[in-house]
Every structure is written in structure tokens, then in C-alpha cells.
C-alpha positions as CSV (number, residue, x, y, z in Angstrom):
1,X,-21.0,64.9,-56.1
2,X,-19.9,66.1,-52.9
3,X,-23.8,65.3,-50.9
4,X,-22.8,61.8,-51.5
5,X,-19.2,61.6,-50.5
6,X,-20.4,63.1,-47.1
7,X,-23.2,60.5,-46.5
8,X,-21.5,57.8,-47.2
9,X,-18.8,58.8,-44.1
10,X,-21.8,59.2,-41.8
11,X,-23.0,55.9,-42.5
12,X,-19.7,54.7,-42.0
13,X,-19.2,56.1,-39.1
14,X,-22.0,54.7,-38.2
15,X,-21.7,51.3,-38.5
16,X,-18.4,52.0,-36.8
17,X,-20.4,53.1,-33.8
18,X,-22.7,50.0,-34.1
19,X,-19.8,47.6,-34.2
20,X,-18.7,49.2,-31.1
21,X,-22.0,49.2,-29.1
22,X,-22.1,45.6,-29.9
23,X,-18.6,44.7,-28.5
24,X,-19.1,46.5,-25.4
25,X,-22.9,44.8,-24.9
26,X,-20.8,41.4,-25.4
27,X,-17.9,43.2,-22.8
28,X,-20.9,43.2,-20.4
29,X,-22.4,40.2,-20.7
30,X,-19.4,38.1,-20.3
31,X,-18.8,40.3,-17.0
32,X,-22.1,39.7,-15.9
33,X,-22.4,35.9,-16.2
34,X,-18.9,35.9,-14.9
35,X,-20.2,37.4,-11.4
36,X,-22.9,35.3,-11.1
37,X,-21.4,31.8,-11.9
38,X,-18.2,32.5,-9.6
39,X,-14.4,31.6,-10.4
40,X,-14.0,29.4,-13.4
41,X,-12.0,26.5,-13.0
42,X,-9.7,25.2,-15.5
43,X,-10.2,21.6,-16.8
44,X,-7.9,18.9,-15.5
45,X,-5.0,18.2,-17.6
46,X,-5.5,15.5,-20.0
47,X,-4.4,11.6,-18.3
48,X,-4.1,13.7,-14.7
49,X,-5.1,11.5,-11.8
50,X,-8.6,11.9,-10.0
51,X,-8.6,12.8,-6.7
52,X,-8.9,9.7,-4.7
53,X,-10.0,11.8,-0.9
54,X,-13.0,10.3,0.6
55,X,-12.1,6.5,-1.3
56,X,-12.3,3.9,1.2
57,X,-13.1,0.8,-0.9
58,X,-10.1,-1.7,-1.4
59,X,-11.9,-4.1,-3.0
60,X,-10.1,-4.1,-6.2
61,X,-7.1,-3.7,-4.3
62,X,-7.4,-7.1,-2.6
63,X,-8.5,-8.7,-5.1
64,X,-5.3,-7.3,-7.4
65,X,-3.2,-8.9,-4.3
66,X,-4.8,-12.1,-2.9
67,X,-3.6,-14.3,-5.1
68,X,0.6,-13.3,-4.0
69,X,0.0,-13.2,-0.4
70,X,0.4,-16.9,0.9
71,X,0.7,-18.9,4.5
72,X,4.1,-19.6,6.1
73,X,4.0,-22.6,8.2
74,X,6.7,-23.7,9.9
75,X,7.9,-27.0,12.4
76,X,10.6,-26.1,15.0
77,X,12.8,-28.7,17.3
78,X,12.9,-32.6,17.0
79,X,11.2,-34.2,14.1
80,X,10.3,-37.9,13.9
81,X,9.7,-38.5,17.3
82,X,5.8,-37.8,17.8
83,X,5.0,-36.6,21.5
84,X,8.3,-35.4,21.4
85,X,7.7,-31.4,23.7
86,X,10.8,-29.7,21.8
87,X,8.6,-30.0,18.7
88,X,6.2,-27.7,17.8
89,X,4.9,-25.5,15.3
90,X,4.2,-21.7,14.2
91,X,2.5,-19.8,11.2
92,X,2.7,-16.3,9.6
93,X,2.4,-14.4,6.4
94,X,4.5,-14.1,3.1
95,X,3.7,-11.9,0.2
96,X,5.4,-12.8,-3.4
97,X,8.4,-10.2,-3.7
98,X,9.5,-11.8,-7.1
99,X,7.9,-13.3,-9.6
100,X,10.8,-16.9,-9.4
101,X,9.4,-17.8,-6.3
102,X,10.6,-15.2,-4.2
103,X,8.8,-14.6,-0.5
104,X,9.3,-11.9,1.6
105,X,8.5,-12.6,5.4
106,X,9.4,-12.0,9.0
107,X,12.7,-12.9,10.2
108,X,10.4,-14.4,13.7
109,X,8.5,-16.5,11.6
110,X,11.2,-18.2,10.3
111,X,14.3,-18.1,12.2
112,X,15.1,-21.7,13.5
113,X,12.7,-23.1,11.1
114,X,13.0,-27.2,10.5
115,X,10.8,-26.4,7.7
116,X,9.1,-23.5,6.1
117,X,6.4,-24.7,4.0
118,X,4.4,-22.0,1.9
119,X,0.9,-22.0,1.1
120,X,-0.9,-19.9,-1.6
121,X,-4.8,-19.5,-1.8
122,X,-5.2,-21.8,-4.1
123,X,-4.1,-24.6,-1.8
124,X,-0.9,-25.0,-3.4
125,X,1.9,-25.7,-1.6
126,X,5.7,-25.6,-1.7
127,X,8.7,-26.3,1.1
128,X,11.2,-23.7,1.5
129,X,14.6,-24.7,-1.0
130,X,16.3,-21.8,1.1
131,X,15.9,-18.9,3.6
132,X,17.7,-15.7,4.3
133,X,17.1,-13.8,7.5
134,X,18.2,-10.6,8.8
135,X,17.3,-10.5,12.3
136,X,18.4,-6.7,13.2
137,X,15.1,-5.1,10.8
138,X,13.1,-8.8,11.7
139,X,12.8,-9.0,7.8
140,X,13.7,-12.7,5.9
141,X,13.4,-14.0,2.0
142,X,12.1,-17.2,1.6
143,X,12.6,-19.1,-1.8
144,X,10.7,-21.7,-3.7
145,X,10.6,-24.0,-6.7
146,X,7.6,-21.6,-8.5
147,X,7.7,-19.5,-11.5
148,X,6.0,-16.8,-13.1
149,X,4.8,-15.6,-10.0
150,X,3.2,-12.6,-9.4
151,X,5.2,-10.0,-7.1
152,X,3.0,-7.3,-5.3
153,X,3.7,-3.7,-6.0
154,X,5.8,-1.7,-4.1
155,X,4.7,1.8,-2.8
156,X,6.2,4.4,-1.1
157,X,6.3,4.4,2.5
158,X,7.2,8.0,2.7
159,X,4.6,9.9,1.6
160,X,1.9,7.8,3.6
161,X,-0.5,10.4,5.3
162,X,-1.9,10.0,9.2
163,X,-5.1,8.8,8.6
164,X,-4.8,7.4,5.2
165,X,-6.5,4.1,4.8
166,X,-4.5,1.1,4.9
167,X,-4.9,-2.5,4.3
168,X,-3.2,-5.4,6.4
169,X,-3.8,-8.9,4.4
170,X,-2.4,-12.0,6.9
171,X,-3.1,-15.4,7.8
172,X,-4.9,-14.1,11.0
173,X,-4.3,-17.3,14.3
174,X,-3.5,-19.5,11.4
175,X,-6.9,-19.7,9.8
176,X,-6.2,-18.5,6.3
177,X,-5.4,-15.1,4.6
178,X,-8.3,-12.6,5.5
179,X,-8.4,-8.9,5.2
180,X,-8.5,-6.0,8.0
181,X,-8.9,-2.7,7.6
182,X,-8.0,0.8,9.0
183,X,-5.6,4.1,8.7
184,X,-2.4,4.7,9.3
185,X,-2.1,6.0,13.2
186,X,1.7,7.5,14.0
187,X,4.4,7.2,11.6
188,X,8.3,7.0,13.0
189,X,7.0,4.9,16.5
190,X,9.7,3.4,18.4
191,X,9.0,-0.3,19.8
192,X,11.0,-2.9,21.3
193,X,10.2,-6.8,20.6
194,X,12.2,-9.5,20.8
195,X,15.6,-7.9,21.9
196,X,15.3,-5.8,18.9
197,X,14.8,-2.0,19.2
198,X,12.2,-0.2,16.0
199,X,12.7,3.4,15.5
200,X,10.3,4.2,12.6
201,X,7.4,1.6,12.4
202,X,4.6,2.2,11.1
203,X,1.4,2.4,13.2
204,X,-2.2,1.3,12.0
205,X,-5.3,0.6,13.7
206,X,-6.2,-2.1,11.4
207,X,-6.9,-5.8,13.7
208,X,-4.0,-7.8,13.6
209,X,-3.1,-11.1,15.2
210,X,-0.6,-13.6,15.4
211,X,-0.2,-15.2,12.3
212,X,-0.5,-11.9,10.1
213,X,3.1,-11.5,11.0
214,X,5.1,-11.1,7.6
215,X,2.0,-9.6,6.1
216,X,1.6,-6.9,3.6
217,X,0.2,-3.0,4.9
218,X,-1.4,-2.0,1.3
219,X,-2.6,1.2,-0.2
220,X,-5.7,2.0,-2.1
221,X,-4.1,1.1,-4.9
222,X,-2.6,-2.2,-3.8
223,X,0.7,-1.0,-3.1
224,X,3.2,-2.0,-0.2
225,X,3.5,0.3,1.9
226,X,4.4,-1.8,5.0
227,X,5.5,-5.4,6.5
228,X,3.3,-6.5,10.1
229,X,5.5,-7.3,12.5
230,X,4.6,-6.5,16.0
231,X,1.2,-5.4,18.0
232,X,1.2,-3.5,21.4
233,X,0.5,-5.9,24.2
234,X,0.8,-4.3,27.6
235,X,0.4,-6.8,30.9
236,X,-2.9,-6.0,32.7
237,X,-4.2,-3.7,30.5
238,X,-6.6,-4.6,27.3
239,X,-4.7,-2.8,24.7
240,X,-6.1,-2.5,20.8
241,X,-5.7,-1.2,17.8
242,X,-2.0,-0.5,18.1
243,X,0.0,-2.9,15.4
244,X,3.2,-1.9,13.9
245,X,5.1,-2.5,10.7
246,X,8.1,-2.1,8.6
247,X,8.1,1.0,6.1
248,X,8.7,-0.4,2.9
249,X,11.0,2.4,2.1
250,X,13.2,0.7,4.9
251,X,12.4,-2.5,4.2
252,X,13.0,-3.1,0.2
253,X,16.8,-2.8,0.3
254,X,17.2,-5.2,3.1
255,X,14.8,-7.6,1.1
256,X,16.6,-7.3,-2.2
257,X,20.2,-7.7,-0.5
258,X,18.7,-10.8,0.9
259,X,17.9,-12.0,-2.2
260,X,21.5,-11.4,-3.7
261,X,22.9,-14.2,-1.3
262,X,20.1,-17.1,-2.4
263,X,21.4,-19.9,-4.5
């Protein structure tokens, strides 16, 4: 039955056509919506990091580190003998740098220390059972009879960004650990203090003052990136916002070789 044969290939044909017209509509559709919604992004990788530009808030960040960062007072010169003018006493900042009562510090906080006595937040407080100083980088470890401290994080100093916020934690003029708060200015800044000559310090506008000396410069994230050690003071001239540190990236081997020659 040859009529038959030939109208079923027409309808075939056909619905061949049909399937066709439809694919293209969908062809054109998808085009369509594509120029109107603009470039599709991909989705972020599963566990990727969010973008953190823009964050400014450290308050979990200080309150991850408060509890490590402690006072350092220290007595100098003749004890015993009250009145006595070669006596007389200083202050800074420590930070725990291992978790058996490990501090890391200035070396000019502690150099020629009678006593180094440490106090945490808590109002707990230990005397120095040793110190090691390395006066060249101004960096010293200062031990004590704690355990199960808890030592802060240590960042990386070398990929901080100018104008990244920062964090410098101290016992600010001897009146207990507070917080400032800035961005980092200049990295590699020379500076001389105290017959020692810096190449690479770190510069933040973030308040410091004596006492924070020691201190720890912290990321977002509550990570070292720094250790206070000088400000900018310039005679006859009202000078802010210029403070100094140690990179961290400089400073950890010095610290952990320090702590390889404690009893």
C-alpha cells in the first residue's frame, strides 16, 4: 500500500522538523536571557575562603587573643634599700609564644631586669624562672612556671598589604592591656633606637605608647604579624601615628632559637 508508506515519511519528516524548531526556539532563548542578565559567574569552590575586603571588625580577633597577651613588669638597680635613686621600675608587653609558659617580649623591656614579673588578665601573676635576650633584633623570651597556656597564632608578615588593618594589643603607660587600631603604613622602614639600627620594620598608624612595647601587631584573623618595638619621636616637632615593629617573619626564628637555650 504504497499511499501509506509515503505518508507516514511526511509525518516523519515532520516531526523531525518540529523537534528541530523547538531546539533552535530553546538555542534562542538561552541566548537571549544570556544578553540580558550579563556574564555568569561560576560558584565558589566548595570550603573556598570569603573575601574578607571591606572587614574591619576585630572583635573576635581580640577576644581569640586577650587572654595570652599579659603585662611585663620589671624592677631595675638596688633592691631592699627603699629611697634608694638607682632603683626604679619599667613595664611592657608579652604575648604567650608557647603553651609551657613561654613569653615572647622586647629585649628593652627586659635587659637588666632584677625581676621580670608577668601578669595575665586575669590578675594572675608569675616571676620570671629565666630570660633570654637578643639585643641586635631587640627581641627576648621570658619563661615561667605555667602550663597549658595558650600561644597566639603566628601569621605571615610577608604578604601584609599597605593599608591592611592591623591590631596592636599592649599594656598602654602601664595601665593594663587595651586595644588600638589602624593599617599597616610602609613596610621595610629603617629606624634607629637604642644604638640598634632596623632595616625592615613594620609601620602602622595604630596609637601606641610606652608600655605596649613587646606587644603583638595582629591580623583580622588574630594572627601575628608583628612585635611593637619603637614609635617615631622627633624633638620639637608633635610627631603621630608613626610606630614600628618587628615582622614576624623575621622575628619567629630569633624567638624559637631563644627558646632552645632556656633550662
Amino acid at each position: 500500500m504504497p499511499g501509506i508508506t509515503e505518508h507516514r515519511k511526511r509525518r516523519k519528516k515532520m516531526e523531525r522538523f518540529r523537534t528541530k524548531i523547538a531546539l533552535l526556539a530553546l538555542v534562542v532563548v538561552a541566548l537571549l536571557s544570556a544578553c540580558t542578565s550579563g556574564v555568569v559567574s561560576p560558584p565558589l569552590a566548595s570550603g573556598a575562603p570569603q573575601s574578607s575586603v571591606g572587614q574591619t571588625d576585630f572583635t573576635s580577633a581580640v577576644a581569640a587573643v586577650w587572654p595570652s597577651v599579659v603585662e611585663i613588669e620589671v624592677t631595675f638597680g638596688a633592691q631592699g634599700a627603699p629611697g634608694d635613686p638607682t632603683a626604679h621600675a619599667g613595664a611592657g608587653t608579652g604575648w604567650v609564644v608557647g603553651a609551657n609558659g613561654l613569653i615572647a617580649t622586647c629585649n628593652h623591656v627586659v635587659d637588666g631586669a632584677q625581676t621580670v614579673n608577668v601578669i595575665f588578665n586575669d590578675g594572675t601573676k608569675y616571676t620570671a624562672t629565666a630570660v633570654r635576650t637578643y639585643p641586635s633584633k631587640d627581641l627576648a623570651v621570658v619563661k615561667i612556671a605555667a602550663q597549658n597556656l595558650t600561644p597566639l597564632a603566628i601569621g605571615n608578615s610577608s604578604q601584609v598589604q599597605l593599608g591592611q588593618p592591623l591590631a596592636v594589643i599592649g599594656n598602654a603607660l602601664n595601665l593594663g592591656i587595651r586595644v588600638t587600631v589602624g593599617v599597616l603604613s610602609q613596610n621595610d622602614v629603617p629606624a634607629n633606637y637604642d644604638n640598634i639600627s632596623f632595616t625592615d620594620l613594620i609601620e602602622v598608624d595604630a596609637a601606641v605608647n610606652p608600655g605596649n612595647s613587646g606587644g603583638p601587631i595582629i591580623n583580622l584573623v588574630g594572627q601575628v604579624l608583628g612585635i611593637v618595638n619603637i614609635g617615631l619621636e622627633v624633638p620639637n616637632l608633635d610627631v603621630e601615628s608613626f610606630n614600628y615593629g618587628i615582622p614576624i617573619n623575621e622575628a619567629a626564628p630569633i624567638l624559637n632559637q631563644l627558646i632552645s637555650q632556656l633550662p
